[in-house]
ZAMARGU-4260 file (C-alpha; in steps of 0.2 Angstrom, whole numbers, plus 5000, padded with zeros to 4 digits):
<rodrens>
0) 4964/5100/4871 | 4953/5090/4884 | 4941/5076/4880 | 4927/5068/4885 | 4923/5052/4887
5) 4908/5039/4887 | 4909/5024/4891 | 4897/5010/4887 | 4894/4992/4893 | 4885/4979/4906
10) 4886/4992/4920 | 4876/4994/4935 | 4873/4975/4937 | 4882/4971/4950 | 4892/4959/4942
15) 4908/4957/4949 | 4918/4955/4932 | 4911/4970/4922 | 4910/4983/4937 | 4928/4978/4941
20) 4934/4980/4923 | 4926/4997/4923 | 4934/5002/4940 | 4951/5000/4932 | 4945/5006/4917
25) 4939/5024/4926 | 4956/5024/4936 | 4968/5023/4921 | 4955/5036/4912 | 4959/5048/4925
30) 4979/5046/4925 | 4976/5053/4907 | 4982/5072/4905 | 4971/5076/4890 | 4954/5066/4899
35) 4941/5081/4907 | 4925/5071/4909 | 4920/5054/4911 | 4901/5048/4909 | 4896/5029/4912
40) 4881/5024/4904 | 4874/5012/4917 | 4858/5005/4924 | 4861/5011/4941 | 4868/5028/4936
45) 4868/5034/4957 | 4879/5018/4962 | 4889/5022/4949 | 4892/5039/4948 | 4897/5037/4969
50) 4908/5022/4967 | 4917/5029/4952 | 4917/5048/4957 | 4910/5050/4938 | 4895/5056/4929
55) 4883/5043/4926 | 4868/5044/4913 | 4853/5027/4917 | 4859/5015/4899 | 4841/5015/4891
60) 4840/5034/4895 | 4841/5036/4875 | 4837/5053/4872 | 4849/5057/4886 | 4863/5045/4878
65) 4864/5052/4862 | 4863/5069/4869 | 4878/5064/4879 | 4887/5057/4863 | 4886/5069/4854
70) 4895/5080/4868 | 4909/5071/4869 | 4926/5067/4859 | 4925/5048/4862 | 4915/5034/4865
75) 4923/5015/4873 | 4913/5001/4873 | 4918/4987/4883 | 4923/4977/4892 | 4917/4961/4891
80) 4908/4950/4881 | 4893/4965/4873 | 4894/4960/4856 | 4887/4943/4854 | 4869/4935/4853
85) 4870/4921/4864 | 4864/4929/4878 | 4852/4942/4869 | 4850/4950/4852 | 4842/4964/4860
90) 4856/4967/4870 | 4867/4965/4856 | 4858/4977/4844 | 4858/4990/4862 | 4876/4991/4863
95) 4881/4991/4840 | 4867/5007/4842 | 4877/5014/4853 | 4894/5014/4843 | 4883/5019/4826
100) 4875/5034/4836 | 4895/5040/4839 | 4900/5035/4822 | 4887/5046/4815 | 4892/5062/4827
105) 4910/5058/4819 | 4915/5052/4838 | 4929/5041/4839 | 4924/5024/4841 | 4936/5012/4853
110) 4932/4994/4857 | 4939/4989/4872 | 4945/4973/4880 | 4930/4963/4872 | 4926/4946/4866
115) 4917/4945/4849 | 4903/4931/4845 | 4897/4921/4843 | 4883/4930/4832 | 4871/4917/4825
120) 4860/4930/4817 | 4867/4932/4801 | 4861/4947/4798 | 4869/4953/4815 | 4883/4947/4811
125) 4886/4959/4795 | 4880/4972/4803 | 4893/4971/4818 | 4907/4967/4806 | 4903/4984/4797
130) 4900/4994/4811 | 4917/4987/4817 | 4926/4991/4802 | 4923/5010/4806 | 4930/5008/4824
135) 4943/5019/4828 | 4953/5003/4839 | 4949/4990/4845 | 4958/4977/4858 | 4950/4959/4860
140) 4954/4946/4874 | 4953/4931/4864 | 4960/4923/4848 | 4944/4919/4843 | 4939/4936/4843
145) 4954/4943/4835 | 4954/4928/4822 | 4935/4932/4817 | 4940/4950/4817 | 4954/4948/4805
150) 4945/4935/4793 | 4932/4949/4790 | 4948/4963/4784 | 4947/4972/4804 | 4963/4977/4811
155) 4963/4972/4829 | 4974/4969/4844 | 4975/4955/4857 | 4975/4960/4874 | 4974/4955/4893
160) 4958/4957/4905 | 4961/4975/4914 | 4959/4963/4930 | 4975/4957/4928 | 4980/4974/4933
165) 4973/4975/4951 | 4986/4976/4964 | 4980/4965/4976 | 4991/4966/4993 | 4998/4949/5001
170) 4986/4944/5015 | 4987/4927/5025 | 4977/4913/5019 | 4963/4907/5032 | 4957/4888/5033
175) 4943/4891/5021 | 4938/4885/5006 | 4928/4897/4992 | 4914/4889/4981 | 4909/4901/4969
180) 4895/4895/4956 | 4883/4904/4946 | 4866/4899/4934 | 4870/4892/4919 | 4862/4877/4908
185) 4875/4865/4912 | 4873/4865/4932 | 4862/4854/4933 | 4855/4845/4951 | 4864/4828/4947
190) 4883/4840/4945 | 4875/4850/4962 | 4874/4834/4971 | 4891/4828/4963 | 4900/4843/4968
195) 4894/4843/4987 | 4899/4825/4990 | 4916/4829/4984 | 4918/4845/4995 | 4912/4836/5011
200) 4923/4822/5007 | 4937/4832/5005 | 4932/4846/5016 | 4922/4844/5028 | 4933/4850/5043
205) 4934/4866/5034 | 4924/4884/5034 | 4915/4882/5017 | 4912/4900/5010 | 4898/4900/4996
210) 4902/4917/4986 | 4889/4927/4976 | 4897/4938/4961 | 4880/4943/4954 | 4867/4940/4967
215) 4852/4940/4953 | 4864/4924/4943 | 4873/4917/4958 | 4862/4917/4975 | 4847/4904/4968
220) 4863/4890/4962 | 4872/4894/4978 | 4859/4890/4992 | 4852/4876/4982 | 4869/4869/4982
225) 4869/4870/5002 | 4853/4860/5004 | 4863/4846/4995 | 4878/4849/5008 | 4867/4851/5021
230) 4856/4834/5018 | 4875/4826/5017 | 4880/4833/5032 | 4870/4843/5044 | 4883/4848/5055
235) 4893/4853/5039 | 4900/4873/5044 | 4895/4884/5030 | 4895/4904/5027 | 4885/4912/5012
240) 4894/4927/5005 | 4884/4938/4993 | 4890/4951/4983 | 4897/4964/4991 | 4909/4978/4987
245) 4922/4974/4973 | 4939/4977/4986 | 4928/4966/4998 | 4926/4952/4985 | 4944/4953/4979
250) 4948/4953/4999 | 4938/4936/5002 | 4947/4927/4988 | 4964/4934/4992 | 4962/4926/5011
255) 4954/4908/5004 | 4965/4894/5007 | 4956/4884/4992 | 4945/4892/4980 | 4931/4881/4968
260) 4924/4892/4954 | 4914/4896/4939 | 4917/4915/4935 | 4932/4919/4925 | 4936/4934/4938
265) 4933/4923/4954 | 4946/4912/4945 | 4958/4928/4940 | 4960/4934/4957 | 4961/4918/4965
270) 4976/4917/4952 | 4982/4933/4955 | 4983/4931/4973 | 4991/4915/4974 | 4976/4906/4980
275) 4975/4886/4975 | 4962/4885/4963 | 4950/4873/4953 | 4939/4881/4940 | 4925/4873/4933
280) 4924/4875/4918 | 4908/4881/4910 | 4915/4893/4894 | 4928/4894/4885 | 4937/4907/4891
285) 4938/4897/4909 | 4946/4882/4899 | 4958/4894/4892 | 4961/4900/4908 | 4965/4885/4915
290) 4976/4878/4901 | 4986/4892/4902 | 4994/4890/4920 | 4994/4872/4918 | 4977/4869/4930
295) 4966/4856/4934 | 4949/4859/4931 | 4930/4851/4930 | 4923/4848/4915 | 4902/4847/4921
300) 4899/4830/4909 | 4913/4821/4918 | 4918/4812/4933 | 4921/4827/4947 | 4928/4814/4962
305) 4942/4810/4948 | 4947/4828/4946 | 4943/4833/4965 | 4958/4819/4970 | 4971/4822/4956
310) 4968/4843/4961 | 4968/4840/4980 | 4989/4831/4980 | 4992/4844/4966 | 5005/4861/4971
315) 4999/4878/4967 | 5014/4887/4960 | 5009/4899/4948 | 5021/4907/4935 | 5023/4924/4941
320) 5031/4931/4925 | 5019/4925/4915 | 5005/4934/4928 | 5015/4951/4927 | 5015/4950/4908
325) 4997/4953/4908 | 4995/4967/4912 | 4985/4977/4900 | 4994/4993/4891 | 4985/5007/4894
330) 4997/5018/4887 | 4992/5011/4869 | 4974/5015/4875 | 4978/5035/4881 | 4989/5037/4864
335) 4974/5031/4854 | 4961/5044/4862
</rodrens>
């Protein structure tokens, strides 16, 4: 018997992360011999449904999502970071409706490759811990996640980003150097102007390629970070990359000789491709990241020259075993449908 599946979470964004977690996510869906149909709910339904070669319904389209649930055999929500209250409750509160509105069709419910929290709302909180509790399965990305999961009596397995999956082919490495950065609370114009004096000192006979992941969160900080390069030094070469297609992203990282980033998927495939990296970290999951394969990183609150010359005479060799060991099991995923 076939199935159908919808799939939930912050598509049609253009974020580089979530659209390629879903691209991988889509892919492996079709490998499946019981899958039939595929719908993303997504907030640029068109884009998706031609990237994807899937149907796509627009996410606050409600009256069409629940119609749509109620068709299938399955709903996946994920990945990503969609159950937390940092960001938004609203947003928060969107995607738990979502996972009631299948629970209450009797869909099975999977959870899929997320980090949970933090929910400060207390009331939140309990009602995502009971709405979890009726979750068919659920993977998590994090100990964190799986340790809030497990104090609250929900079984739940610990996983790797789908990203790690990509195959991404050996290209040579040009004589550029990648700057990824994107808005947060913590970039602040004393750790801009920090940063750019850094990466003329060091670099400054290099192509500097400033890279957007998410025009709407990354564009703004980039090109205000080039002013400060460009009052340093005028004559300073630099090239703005903004988001593009994801192959196109993956490709730009993959060629960099030296990549400086926020993102946790900027700092993935640099990984992944064998490109020296220094993350800055600005989340957790960065700092786990980092501690992971043994990197240097920035900390925003402390001394970036320091960091810059201990990273600069330090060797990028990566542990490749411990790379292949993350990929994330999809099988487990197809026998759970």
């Amino acid at each position: 018997m076939t199935k159908k599946i919808c799939i939930s979470g912050y598509y049609g964004f253009d974020n580089f992360g979530d659209e390629t977690i879903l691209n991988v996510l889509v892919q492996n869906l079709k490998q499946f011999k019981q899958v039939s149909d595929i719908t993303v709910f997504s907030s640029n339904p068109q884009k998706t449904a031609t990237g994807l070669d899937v149907k796509s319904i627009k996410s606050f389209d409600i009256k069409s999502v629940i119609k749509e649930i109620a068709a299938s055999d399955c709903l996946i929500s994920g990945g990503g970071s969609l159950l937390q209250d940092k960001t938004s409750a609203k947003s928060l509160i969107y995607y738990l409706l979502l996972i009631v509105i299948a629970q209450l069709f009797k869909k099975k419910t999977i959870i899929f490759a997320q980090g949970i929290g933090p929910i400060n709302n207390k009331f939140l909180n309990y009602l995502t811990i009971n709405v979890l509790k009726r979750a068919s399965y659920i993977t998590v990305r994090d100990n964190n996640s799986l340790n809030l999961l497990k104090r609250n009596g929900i079984n739940a397995q610990i996983c790797s980003d789908p990203v790690w999956n990509i195959n991404i082919p050996n290209t040579e490495k040009k004589d550029k150097i990648g700057i990824q950065l994107r808005n947060f609370s913590t970039v602040t114009e004393n750790f801009l102007e920090e940063l750019a004096i850094c990466i003329n000192k060091f670099y400054s006979d290099k192509e500097i390629c400033l890279l957007s992941l998410q025009n709407s969160q990354d564009i703004e900080v980039l090109n205000k970070f080039k002013n400060y390069l460009l009052n340093i030094n005028p004559n300073i070469n630099i090239t703005l990359i903004e988001n593009t297609a994801n192959e196109k992203v993956i490709n730009d990282i993959a060629q960099m000789n030296t990549i400086i980033a926020m993102r946790y998927h900027a700092c993935l495939i640099a990984i992944k491709a064998g490109v020296k990296l220094l993350p800055i970290n600005y989340d957790i999951k960065v700092e786990t990241l980092s501690k992971d394969f043994g990197l240097n990183y920035i900390n925003m609150d402390s001394e970036t020259e320091h960091t810059f010359c201990n990273f600069i005479s330090s060797d990028t060799k990566y542990n490749q075993e411990k790379i292949n060991n993350l990929y994330f099991n999809f099988k487990e995923l197809e026998e759970k449908l």
